[in-house]
N, C-alpha and C positions, 0 to 999 in steps of 0.2 A: 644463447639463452639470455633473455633481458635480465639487467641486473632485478634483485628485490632489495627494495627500501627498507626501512626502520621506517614510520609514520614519522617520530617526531623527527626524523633529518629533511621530510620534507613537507610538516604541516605547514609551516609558516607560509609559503607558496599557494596556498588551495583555503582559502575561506567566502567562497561564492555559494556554492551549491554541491550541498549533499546528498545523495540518490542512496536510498539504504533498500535494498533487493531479501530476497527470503532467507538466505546466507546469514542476516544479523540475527533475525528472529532465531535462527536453526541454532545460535552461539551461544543464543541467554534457554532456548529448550528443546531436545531432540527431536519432539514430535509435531514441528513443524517441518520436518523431512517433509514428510506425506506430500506425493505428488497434485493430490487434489483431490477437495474436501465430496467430490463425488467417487473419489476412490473409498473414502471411508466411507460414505454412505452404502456403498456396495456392499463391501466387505463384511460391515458391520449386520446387514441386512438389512440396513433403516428404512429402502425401499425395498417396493418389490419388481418383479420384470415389468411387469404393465406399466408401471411410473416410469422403470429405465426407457422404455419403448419415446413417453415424448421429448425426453430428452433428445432420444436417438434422431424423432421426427424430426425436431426445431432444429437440430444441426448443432446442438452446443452444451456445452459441462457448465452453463451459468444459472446456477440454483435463483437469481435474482428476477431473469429473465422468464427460467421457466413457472416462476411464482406472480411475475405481472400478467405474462399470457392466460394464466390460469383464473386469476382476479378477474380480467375484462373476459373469458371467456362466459365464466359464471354471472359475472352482471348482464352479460350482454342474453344469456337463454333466461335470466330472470325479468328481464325488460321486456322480451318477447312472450312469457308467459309457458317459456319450457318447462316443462318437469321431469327435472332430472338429480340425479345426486353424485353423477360420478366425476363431475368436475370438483366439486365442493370437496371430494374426501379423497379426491390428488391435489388437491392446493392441499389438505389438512395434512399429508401425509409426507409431499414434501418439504414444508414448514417443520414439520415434527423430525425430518431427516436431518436439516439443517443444523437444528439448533442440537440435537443429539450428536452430529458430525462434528459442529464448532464444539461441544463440550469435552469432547474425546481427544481432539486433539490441543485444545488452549490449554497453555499453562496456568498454573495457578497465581494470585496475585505475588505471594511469599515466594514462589522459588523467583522471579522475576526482580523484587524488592531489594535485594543487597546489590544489582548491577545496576541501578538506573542511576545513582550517583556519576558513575565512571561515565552511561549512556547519556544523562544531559549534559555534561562537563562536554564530552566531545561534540554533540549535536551543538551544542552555545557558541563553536567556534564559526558557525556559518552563518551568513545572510540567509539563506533559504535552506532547508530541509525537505525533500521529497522523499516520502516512505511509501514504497508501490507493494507494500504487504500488508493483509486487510486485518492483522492483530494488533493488538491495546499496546505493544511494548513500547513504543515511541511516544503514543497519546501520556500511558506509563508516565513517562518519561522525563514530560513537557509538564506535567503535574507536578511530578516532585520538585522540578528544579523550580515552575514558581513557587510553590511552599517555601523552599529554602532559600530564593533569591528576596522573598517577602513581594513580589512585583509582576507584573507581568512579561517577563522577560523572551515566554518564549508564547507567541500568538498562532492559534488555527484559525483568525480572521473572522467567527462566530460573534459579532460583537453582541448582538442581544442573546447570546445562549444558543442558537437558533440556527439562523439562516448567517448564511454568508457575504459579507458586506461586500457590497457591489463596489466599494472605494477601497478596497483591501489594501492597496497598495500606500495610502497614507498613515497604515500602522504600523510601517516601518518606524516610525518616530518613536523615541525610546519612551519609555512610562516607567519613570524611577531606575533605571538602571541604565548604564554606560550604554550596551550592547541590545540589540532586538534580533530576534530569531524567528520566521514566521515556517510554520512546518503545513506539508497540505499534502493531499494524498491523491495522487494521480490515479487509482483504481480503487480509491472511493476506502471507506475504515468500518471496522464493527459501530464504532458512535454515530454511523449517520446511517440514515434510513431515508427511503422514499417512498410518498404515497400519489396517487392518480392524482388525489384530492389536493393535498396538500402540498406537494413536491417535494423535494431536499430537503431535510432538517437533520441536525444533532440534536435527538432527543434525551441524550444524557447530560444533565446540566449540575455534576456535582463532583465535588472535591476527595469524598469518600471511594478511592480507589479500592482498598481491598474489597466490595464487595459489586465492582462495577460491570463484571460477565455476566454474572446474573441476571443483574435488572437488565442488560441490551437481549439478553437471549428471553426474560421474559414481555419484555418492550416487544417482541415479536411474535410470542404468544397472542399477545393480546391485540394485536391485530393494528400497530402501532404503525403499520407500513412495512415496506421488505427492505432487508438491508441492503445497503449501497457499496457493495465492492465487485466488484472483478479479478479475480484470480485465477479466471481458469480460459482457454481458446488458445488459438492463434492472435496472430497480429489484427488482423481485423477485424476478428469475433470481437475483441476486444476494443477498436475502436469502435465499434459501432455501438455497444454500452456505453462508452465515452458518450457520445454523440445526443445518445439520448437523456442523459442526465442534467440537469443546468448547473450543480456543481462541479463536475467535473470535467464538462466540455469548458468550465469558466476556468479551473485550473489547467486546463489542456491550452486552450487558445490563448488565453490572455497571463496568467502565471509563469507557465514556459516560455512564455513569447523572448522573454530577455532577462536572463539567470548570471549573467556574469562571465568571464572568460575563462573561469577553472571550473573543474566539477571533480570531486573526489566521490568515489561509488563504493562504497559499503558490501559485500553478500549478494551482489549483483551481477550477473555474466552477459549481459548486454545479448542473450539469444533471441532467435530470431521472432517467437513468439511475443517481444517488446519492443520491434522494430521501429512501433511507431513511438514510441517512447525517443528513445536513439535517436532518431532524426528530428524531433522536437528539441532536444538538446543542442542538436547541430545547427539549426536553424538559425543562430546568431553565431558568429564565428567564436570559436573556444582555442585558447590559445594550447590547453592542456588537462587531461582527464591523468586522476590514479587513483588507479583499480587497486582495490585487496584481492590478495590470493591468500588458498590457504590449501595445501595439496600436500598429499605424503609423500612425495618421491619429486626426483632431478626432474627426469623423466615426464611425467605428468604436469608439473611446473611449466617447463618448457612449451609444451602442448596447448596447454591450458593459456598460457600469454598469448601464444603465438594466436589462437580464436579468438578471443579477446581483440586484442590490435588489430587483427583480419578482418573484426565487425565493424568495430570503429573507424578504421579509416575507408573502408570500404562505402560505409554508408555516405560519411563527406565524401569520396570517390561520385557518388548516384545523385549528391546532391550539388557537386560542383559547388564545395564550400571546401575553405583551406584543411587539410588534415591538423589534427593536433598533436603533439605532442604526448605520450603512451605511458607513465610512470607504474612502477607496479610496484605494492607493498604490502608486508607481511601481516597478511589480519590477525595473528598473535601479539606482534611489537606492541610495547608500548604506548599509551595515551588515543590508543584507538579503540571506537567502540564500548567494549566490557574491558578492555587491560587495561589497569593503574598503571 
């Protein structure tokens, strides 16, 4: 069985790049267990079968996806001079699922509020941060700690509020503070939205976090665009949302392109449904990954590293890139994540 670490006997080692997986989010609120926000919508009854049915047709659980098909299908019978309503009130309906589904399961600002000190203290330690989970707690995060640092210490590369600076990479340059931390989200966040029209944007451009689910969840009421994440397919249901987006294929190709030679993973199991993630990572030789675990038993520990390791060097294995180095640490220890 691999040894398990303490974080701080081996943070000093690992401040390239941080990959935070559903596992954090799951640590600061339970109910981002939920295997996927089209579970709750089920469940919950926010659709009905006729809506489950295009999901079923388009091949995919991405509420984003089936909200753009849904947009150009309706501009496209109103361009032709259709008259119909029943596209209009399956977009209205899964719009209304969504945001009923994200409110069910988001935590609230306050329960979240007392960990984001411990959570930017450890995010500050890396050159890059990538949070592949589509909730506010990292965004969270990166707010309080500029409040507290008075500076811009921790950047999502939005330089006019907006759009995403196509030079992102010269904000690495510090702006009042010793350290710069630029955080980006490889399956896209509740703060950005996409429109036909307008394409990518963070339409949330304000400091007033406790009341910021609302406005994004009404941002999309009001017809602000669909929101821009990915949390739910396979490997390549998921790249192909990648693909199509210009933010996130820009953080996909160009972001990952060269992360540093350690990566330390957060709440993240590296399965096979983020393969292409994993192999993005590998993509430049890494000398060394360490993973948190957090498991009740020897047993399961054991198990659980051994899949882990088996991913990861498997995937260098496919891409005939050097294996790395496997460290594994205790996601309760100390100075990680939410532990003081």
């Amino acid at each position: 069985m691999p040894k398990l670490h303490d974080w701080e006997d081996i943070a000093d080692n690992f401040n390239d790049t941080l990959v935070l997986g559903n596992g954090a989010s799951m640590a600061v609120h339970h109910n981002f267990g939920y295997n996927s926000l089209r579970e709750v919508a089920v469940k919950k009854g926010y659709i009905t079968p006729a809506v489950q049915e295009v999901f079923d047709h388009l091949g995919t659980m991405d509420f984003e996806l089936v909200l753009n098909m849904l947009w150009h299908a309706e501009h496209v019978n109103r361009a032709l001079g259709v008259e119909e309503h029943t596209t209009k009130r399956a977009y209205d309906e899964v719009q209304e699922a969504l945001v009923r589904s994200v409110r069910h399961v988001h935590c609230e600002y306050e329960i979240a509020k007392p960990h984001l000190p411990a959570i930017y203290g450890f995010m500050g330690a890396f050159r890059t941060v990538l949070s592949l989970s589509y909730d506010l707690i990292a965004y969270w995060a990166m707010l309080t700690g500029n409040e507290e640092f008075g500076s811009r210490r921790f950047k999502d590369c939005f330089t006019d509020g907006v759009h995403l600076d196509a030079n992102w990479e010269r904000l690495r340059e510090p702006i009042g503070t010793p350290e710069t931390t630029l955080v980006f989200y490889p399956h896209g966040n509740l703060v950005l939205t996409s429109s036909p029209i307008e394409g990518d944007r963070k339409v949330i451009r304000t400091n007033d976090s406790d009341h910021l689910l609302e406005r994004i969840l009404r941002a999309w009421e009001d017809g602000e665009g669909f929101p821009l994440f990915v949390s739910e397919g396979d490997w390549q249901q998921k790249l192909r949302a990648i693909q199509r987006s210009g933010y996130l294929s820009t953080v996909y190709s160009s972001v990952m392109s060269d992360l540093g030679k350690t990566v330390a993973v957060y709440g993240w199991a590296a399965k096979g449904n983020d393969r292409h993630i994993l192999e993005r990572l590998l993509r430049k030789k890494k000398e060394a990954f360490a993973v948190s675990v957090h498991t009740p038993t020897t047993e399961d520990l054991g198990r659980h590293c051994r899949d882990i390791e088996t991913s990861i060097e498997g995937t260098a294995s496919r891409m005939r890139a050097p294996k790395p180095e496997v460290l594994f640490f205790d996601a309760e220890s100390a100075g990680c994540w939410i532990n003081v």
